[in-house]
C-alpha positions in Angstrom: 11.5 67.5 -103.5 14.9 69.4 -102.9 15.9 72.7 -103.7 17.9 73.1 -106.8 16.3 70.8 -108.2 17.6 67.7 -106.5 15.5 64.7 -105.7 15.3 63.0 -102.9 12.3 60.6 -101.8 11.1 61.1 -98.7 11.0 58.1 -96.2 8.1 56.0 -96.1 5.1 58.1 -93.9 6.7 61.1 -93.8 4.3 62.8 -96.1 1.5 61.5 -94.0 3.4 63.0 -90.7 3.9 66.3 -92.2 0.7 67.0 -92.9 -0.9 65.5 -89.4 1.5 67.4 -87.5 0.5 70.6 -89.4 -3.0 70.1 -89.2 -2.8 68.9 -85.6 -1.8 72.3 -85.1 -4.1 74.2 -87.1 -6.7 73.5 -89.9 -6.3 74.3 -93.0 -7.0 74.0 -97.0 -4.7 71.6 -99.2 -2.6 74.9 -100.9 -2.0 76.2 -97.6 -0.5 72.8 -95.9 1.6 72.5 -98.8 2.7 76.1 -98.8 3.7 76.5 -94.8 5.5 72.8 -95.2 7.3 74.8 -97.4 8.4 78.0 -95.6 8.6 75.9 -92.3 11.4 73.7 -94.1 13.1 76.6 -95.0 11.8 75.7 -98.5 13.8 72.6 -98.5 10.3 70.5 -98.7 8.1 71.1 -101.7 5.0 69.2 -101.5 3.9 68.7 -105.3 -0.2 68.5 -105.5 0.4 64.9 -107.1 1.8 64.2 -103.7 -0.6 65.9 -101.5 -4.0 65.8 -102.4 -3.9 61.6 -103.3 -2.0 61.4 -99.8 -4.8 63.8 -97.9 -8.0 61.2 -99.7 -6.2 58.2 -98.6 -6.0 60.2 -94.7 -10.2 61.0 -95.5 -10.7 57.6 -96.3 -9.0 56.5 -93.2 -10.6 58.6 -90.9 -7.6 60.3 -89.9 -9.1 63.6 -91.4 -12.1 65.2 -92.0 -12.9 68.3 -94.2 -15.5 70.6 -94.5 -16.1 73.6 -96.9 -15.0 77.0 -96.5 -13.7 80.3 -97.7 -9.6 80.7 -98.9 -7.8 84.3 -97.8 -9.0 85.3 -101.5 -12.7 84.8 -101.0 -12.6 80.8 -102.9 -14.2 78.3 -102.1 -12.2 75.6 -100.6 -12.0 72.4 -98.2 -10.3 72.6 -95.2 -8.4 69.8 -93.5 -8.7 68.9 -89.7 -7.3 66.0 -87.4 -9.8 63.3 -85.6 -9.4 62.0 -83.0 -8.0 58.8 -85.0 -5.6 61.1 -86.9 -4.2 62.5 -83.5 -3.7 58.8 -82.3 -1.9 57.9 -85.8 -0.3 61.2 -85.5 1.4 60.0 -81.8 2.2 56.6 -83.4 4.1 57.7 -86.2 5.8 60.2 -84.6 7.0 57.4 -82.0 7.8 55.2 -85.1 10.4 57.8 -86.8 11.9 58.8 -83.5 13.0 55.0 -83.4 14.0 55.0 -86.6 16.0 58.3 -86.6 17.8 56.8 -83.1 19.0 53.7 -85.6 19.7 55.7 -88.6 21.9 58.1 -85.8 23.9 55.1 -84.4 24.8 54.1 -88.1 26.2 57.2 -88.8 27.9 57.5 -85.4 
């Protein structure tokens, strides 16, 4: 979602990039992906938990992720998110994919 509340859908994968890319770089738990999207976008991505946590099982299931229990900055239990080795091959292939597509969408608007 936009600021001020406008609405825009986000391309297909995106979501799925986001969070590889952030976790590629550092694990994490599922509030504190969704929060540093967030500040990193200048708040101009807000990842609702309707989004996120159905898109992070699907990654689980895939074996692009795998998560393990442990503690939140305020002492809470929590499951932290970290790239496999298949997620860091997905994450190269998708971010191949969208620099193809953002060339096209570039020359359209050219």
């Amino acid at each position: 979602m936009m600021r001020n509340d406008e609405h825009r859908d986000l391309f297909p994968g995106a979501l799925e990039l986001m969070i590889l890319q952030t976790l590629y770089r550092r694990p994490m738990h599922g509030y504190a992906l969704a929060q540093y999207i967030k500040a990193v976008s200048d708040e101009l991505l807000q990842i609702e938990e309707g989004s996120l946590y159905p898109a992070l099982q699907r990654m689980l299931k895939a074996g692009w992720l795998e998560s393990e229990m442990g503690m939140s900055a305020r002492n809470r239990p929590v499951r932290i998110y970290k790239v496999t080795a298949a997620g860091a091959k997905r994450l190269e292939e998708e971010i191949s994919s969208f620099e193809k597509m953002f060339a096209g969408i570039r020359r359209v608007l050219a």
